[in-house]
N, C-alpha and C positions, 0 to 999 in steps of 0.2 A: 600815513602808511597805506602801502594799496592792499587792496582786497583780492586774494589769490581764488577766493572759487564766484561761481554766477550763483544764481536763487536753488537751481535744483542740486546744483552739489551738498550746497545749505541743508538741503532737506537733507538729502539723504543722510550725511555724517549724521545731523540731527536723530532723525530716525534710528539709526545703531546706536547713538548715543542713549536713547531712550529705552530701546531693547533692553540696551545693558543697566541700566538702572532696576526694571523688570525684574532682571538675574539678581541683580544684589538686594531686590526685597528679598524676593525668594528665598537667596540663601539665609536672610536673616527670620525666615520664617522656618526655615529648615533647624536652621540654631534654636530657635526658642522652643522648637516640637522635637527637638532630640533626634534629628535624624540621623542616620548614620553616617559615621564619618566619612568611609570613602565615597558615599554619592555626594556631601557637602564638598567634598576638594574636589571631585568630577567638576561640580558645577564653578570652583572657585578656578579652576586650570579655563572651562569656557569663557569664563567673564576675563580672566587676564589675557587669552588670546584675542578676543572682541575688541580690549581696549587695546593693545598692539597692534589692530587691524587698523582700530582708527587713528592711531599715533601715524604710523606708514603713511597715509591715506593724506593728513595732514601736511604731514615733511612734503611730504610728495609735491602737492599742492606747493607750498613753499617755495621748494627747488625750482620749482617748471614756471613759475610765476613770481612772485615778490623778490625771488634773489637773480631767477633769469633776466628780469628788468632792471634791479639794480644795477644787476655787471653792465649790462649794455648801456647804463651812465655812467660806467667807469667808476662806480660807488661800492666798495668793499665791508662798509657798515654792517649789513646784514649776516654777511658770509663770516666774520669774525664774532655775531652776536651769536649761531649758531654752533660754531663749533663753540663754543662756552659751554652753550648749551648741551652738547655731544658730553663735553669734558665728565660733565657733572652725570649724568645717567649711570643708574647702577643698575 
């Protein structure tokens, strides 16, 4: 299977991916100190946006690469693994 990003994409997704762990100590330090609820769901709407940033980011990467080289082998694998994948999202 080919690798759709270079070293520095790596980092970065990396990188937000790490932020957002950050956020979900956090909230889980917010939970055990009784914070209030609506600044725990503030921070719980940033972290689900963060990981849709990097869900996009990912697909992205996908489409413009592992599935753009497929097609161009006339290989339709990929493209049917993904809408599966599509199907199932909730």
């Amino acid at each position: 299977m080919a690798v759709c990003r270079n070293e520095s994409e790596k980092r970065k997704i990396n990188h937000r991916l790490r932020r957002i762990a950050g956020q979900v100590k956090a909230a889980e330090r917010m939970i055990d100190g009784n914070a209030e609820c609506i600044e725990i769901l503030r921070l719980l709407n940033s972290i689900s946006g963060a990981l849709k940033g990097v869900w996009i980011q990912v697909l992205n990467d996908h489409l413009k690469g592992c599935i753009s080289n497929a097609l161009a082998h006339r290989d339709t694998k990929l493209v049917d693994e993904l809408i599966e994948h599509l199907k199932r999202l909730k």
